[in-house]
Backbone bond lengths (Angstrom), bond angles and torsions (degrees), N, CA, C in turn:
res aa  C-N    CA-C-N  psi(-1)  N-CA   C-N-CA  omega(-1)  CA-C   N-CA-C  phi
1 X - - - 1.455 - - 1.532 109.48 -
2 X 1.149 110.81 129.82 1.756 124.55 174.49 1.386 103.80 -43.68
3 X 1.393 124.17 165.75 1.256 126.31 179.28 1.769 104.86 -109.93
4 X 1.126 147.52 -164.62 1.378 159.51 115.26 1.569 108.15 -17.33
5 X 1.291 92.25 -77.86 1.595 115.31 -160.93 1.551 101.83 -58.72
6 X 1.075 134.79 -39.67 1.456 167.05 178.83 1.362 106.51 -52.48
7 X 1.468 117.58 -49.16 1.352 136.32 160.31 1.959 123.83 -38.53
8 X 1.548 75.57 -63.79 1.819 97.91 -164.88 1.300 106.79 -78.36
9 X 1.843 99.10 -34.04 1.546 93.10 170.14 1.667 132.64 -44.25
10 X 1.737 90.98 -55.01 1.532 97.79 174.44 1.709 132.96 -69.91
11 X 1.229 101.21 11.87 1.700 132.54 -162.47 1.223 91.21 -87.56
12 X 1.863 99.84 -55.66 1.845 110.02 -157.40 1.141 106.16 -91.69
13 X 1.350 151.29 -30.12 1.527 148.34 97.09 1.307 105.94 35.24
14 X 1.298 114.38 -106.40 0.988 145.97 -163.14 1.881 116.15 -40.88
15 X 1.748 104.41 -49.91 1.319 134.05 151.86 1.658 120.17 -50.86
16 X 1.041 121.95 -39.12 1.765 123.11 -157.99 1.569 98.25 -139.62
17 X 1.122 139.68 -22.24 1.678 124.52 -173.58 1.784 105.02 -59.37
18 X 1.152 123.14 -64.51 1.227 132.26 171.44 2.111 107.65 -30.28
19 X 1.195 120.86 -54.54 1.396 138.19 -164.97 1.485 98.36 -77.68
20 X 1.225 126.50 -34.97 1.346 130.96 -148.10 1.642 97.77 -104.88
21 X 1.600 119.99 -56.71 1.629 117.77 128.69 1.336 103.10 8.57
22 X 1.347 94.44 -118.18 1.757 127.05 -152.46 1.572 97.55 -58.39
23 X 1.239 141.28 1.83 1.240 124.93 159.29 1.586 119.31 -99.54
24 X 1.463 100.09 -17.79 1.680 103.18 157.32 1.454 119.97 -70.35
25 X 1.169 97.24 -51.85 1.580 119.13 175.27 1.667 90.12 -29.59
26 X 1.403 107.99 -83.62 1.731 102.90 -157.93 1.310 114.66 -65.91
27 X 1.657 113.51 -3.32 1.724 98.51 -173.19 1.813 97.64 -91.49
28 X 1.279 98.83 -27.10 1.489 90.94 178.36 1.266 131.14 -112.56
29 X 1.341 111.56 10.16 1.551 119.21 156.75 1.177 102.81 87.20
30 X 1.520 128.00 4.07 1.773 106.42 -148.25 1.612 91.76 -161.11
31 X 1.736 107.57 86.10 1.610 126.90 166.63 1.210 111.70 -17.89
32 X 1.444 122.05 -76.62 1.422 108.94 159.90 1.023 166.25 -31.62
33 X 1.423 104.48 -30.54 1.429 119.75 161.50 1.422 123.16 -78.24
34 X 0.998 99.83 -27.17 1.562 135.66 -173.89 1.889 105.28 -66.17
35 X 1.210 107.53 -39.87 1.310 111.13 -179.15 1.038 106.12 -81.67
36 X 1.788 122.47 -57.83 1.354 118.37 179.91 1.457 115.48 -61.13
37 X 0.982 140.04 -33.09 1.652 142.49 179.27 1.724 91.04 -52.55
38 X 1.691 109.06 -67.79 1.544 98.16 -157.30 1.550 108.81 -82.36
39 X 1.802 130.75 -0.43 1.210 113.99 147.18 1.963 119.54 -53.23
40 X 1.549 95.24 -55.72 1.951 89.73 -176.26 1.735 109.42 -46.92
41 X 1.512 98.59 -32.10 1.256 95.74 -151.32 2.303 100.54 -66.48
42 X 1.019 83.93 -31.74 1.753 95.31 173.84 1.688 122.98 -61.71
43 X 1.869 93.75 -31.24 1.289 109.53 -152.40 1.753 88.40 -78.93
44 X 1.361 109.28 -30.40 1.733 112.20 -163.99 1.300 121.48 -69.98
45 X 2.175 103.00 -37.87 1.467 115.67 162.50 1.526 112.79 -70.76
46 X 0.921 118.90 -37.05 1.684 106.45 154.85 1.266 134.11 -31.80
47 X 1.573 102.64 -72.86 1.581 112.83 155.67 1.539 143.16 -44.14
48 X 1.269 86.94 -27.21 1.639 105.79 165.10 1.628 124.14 -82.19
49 X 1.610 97.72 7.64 1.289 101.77 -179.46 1.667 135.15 18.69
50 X 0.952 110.36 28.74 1.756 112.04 147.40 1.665 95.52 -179.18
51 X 1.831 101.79 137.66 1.228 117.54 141.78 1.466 144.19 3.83
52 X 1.567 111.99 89.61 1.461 109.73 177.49 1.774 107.68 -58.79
53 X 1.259 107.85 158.53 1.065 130.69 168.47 1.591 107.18 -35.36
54 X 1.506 101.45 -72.08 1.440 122.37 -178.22 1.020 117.83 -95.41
55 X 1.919 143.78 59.99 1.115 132.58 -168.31 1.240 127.12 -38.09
56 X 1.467 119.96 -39.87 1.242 118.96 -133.25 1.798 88.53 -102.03
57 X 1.527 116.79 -12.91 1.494 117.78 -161.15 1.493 83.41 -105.47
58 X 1.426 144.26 -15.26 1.608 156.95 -145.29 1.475 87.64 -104.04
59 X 1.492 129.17 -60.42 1.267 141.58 -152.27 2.171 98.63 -78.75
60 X 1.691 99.02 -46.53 1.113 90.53 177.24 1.526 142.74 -56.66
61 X 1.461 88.51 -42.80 1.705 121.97 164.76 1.709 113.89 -55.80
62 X 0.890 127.77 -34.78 1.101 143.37 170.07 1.392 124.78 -70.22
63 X 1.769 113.21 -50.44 1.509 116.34 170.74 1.545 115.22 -63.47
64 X 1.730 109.34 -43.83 1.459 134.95 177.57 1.762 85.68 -47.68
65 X 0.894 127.80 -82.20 1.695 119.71 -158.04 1.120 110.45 -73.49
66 X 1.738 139.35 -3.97 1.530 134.38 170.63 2.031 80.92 -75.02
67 X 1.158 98.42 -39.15 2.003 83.49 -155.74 1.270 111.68 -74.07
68 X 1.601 119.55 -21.73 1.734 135.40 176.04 2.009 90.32 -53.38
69 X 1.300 102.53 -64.33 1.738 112.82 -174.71 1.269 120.73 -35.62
70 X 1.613 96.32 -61.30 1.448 98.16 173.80 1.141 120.27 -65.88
71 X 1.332 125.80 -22.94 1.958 122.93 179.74 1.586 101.60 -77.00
72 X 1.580 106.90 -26.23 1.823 90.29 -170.52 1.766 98.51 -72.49
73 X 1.422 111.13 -38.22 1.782 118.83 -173.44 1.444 107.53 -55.21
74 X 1.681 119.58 -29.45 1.460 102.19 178.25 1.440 125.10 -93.97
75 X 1.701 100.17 -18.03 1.678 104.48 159.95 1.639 111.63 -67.81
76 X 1.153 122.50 -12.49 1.360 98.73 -178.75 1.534 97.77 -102.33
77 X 1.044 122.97 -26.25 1.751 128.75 171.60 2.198 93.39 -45.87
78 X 1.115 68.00 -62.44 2.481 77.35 -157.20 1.899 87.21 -51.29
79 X 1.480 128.80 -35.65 1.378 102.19 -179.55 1.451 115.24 -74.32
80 X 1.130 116.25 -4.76 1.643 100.87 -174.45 1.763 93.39 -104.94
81 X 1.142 129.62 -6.42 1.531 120.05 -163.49 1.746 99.49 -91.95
82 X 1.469 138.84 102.77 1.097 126.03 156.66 1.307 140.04 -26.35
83 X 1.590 119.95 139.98 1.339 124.47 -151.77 1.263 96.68 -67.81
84 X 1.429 154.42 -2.34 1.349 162.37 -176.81 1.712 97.61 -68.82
85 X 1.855 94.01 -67.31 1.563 112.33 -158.40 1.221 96.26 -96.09
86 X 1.460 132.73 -2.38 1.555 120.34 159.86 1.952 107.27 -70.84
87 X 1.405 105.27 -41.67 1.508 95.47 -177.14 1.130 124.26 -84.35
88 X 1.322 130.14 -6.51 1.423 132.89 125.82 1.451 142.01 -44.09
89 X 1.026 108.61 -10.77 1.927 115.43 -179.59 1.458 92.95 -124.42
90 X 1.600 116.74 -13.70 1.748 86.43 179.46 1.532 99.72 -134.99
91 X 1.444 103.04 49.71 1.354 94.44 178.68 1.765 111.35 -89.16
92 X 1.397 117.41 -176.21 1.340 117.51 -165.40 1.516 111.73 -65.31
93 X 1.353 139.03 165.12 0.914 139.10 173.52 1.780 109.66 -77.31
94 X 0.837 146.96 -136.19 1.583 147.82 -148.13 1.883 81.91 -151.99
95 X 1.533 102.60 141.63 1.463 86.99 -173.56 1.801 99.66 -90.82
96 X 1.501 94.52 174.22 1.681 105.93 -176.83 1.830 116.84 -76.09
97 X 1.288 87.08 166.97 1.816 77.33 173.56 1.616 123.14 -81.36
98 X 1.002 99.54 156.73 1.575 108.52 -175.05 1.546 107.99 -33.63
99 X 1.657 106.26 -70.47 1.803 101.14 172.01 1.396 123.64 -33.47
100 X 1.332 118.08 -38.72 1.406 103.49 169.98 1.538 129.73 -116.02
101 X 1.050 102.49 34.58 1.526 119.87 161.62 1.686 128.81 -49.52
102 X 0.934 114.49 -41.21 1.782 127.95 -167.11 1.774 80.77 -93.61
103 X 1.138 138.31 -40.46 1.737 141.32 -160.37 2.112 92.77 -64.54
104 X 1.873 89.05 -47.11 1.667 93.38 -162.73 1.675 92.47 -82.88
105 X 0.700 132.91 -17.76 1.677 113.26 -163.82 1.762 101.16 -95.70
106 X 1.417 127.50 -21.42 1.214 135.37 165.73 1.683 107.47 -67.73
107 X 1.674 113.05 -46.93 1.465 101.46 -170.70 1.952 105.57 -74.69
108 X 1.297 100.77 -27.59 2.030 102.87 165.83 1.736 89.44 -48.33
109 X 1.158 117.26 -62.99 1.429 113.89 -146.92 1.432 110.31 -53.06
110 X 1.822 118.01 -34.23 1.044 126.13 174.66 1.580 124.47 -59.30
111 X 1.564 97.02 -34.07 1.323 103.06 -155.74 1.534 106.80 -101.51
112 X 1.305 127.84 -3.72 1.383 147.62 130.72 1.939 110.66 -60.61
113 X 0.488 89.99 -53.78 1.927 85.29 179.47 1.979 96.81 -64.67
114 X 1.275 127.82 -42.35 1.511 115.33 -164.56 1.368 94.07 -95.72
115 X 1.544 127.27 2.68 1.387 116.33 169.69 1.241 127.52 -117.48
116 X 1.122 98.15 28.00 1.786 127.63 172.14 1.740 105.71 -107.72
117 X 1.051 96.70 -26.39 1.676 93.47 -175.70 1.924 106.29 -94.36
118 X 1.251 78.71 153.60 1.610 106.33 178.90 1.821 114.21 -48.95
119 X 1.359 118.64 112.38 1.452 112.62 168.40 1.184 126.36 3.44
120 X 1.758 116.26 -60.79 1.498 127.74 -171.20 1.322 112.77 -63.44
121 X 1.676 118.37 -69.94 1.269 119.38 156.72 1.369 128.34 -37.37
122 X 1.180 128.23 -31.42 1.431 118.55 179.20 1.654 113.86 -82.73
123 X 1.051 98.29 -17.41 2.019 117.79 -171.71 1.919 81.58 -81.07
124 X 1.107 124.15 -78.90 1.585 145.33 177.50 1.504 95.39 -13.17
125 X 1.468 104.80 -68.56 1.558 107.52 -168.98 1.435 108.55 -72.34
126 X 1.275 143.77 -48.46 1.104 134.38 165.88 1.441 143.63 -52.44
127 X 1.356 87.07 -15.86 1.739 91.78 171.91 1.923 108.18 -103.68
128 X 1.675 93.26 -30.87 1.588 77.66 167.80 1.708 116.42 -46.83
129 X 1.323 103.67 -50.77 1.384 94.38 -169.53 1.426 122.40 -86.04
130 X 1.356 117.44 18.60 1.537 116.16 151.86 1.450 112.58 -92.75
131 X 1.997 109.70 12.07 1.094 93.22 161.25 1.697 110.06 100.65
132 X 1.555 111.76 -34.79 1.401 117.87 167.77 1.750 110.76 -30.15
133 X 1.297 130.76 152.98 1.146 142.11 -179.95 1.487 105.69 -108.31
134 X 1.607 134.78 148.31 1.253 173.60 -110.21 2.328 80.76 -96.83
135 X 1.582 85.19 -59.87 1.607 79.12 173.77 1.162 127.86 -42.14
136 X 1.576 103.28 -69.11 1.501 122.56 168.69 1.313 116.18 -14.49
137 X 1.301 110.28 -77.74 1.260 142.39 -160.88 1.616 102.10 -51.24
138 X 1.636 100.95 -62.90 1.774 94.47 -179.26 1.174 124.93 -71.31
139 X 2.262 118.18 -24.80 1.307 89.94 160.99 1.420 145.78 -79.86
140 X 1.396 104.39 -1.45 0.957 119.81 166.02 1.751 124.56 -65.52
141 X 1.289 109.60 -51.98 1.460 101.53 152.37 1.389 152.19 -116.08
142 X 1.475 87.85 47.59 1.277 121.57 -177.08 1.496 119.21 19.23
143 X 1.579 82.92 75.86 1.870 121.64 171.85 1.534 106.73 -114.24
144 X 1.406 92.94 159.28 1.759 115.03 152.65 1.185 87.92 -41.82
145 X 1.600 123.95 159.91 1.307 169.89 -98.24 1.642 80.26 -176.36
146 X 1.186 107.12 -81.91 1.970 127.75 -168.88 1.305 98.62 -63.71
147 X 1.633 131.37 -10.97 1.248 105.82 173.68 1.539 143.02 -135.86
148 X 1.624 84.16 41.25 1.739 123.72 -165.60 1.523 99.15 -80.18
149 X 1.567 116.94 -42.47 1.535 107.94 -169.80 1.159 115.58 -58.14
150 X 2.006 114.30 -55.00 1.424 131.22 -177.19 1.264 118.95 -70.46
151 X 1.762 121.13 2.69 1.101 127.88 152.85 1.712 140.88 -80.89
152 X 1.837 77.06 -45.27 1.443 84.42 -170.58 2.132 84.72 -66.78
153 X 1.077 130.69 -58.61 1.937 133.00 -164.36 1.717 89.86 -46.96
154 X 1.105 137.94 -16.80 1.625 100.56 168.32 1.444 99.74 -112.63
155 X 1.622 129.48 19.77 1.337 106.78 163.77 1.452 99.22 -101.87
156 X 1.412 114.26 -24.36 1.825 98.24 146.46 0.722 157.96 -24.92
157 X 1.267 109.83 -65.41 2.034 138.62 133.18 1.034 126.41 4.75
158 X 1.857 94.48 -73.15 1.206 111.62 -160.65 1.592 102.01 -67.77
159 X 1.724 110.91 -70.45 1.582 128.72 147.19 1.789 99.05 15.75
160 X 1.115 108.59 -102.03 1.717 117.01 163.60 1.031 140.65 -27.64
161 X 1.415 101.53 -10.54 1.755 93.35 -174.64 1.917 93.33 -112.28
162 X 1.358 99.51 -36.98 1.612 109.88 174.67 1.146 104.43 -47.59
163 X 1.719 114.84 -66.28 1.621 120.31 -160.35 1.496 106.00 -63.76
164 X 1.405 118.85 -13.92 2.061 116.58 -179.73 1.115 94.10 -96.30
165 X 1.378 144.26 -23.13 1.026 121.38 -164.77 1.424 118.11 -92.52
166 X 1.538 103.95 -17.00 1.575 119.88 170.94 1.431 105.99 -66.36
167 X 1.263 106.60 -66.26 1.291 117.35 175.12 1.287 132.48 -29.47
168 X 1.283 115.61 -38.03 1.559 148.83 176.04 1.774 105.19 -64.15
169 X 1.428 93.42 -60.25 1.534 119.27 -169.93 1.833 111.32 -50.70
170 X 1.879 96.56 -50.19 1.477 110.96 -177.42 1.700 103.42 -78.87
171 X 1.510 133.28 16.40 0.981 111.37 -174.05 1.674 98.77 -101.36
């Protein structure tokens, strides 16, 4: 027999895996990681056998520090790997085809503009646009409530002035 918890679990699942994804996805550039981060990240509220208060700010907080982990594990990985066998594991990918050329040099442009900005702002902007709400958002990074709007509009700003100015730069 199903449990309660068993229930809601697959509720909040069902609600946030997709969101929780695609907001790793864009902070860390890297699909893969992105999946495995927001599988643990499911696997832990599981384990925790019952329902945070605030799922959706519980789940965020949670993916946010599986992905902090994994970035500290690969800075300490790239210092021990020689500059030989570092430029071998991170060399460029194979370039794209012509048709989608202008698609890849815009999503660089993006991903240079959100990696110029500050942790907070870049967390801010990415979850706005999975759509997270003002709540969300601050408990998740444990902000004012009152001071998510005038935050997230100058990591907008900022966002905008980086991404034109690249843009500008590559022309």
């Amino acid at each position: 027999m199903k449990s309660a918890f068993h229930d809601e679990f697959a509720a909040i699942f069902d609600a946030n895996f997709r969101r929780v994804y695609r907001y790793l996805d864009r902070l860390s550039g890297e699909p893969e990681l992105a999946a495995d981060l927001a599988q643990d990240t499911f696997v832990r509220l599981y384990q925790r056998g019952c329902a945070p208060d605030t799922p959706e700010a519980w789940l965020i907080t949670v993916a946010t520090n599986l992905l902090r982990n994994a970035q500290s594990q690969r800075a300490r990985r790239a210092q021990l790997l020689t500059a030989a066998r570092g430029a071998a594991v991170l060399s460029d990918p194979l370039p794209s085809p012509a048709q989608e050329l202008d698609a890849a040099e815009s999503c660089q442009c993006v991903r240079r503009a959100i990696d110029t900005l500050p942790e907070r702002e870049r967390s801010m902007l990415l979850l706005r646009a999975e759509g997270f709400s003002y709540r969300d958002i601050a408990a998740a990074l444990q902000i004012n409530e009152g001071s998510v709007g005038t935050l997230l509009a100058r990591a907008k700003r900022a966002f905008r002035d980086r991404y034109e100015g690249d843009a500008d730069a590559s022309r």
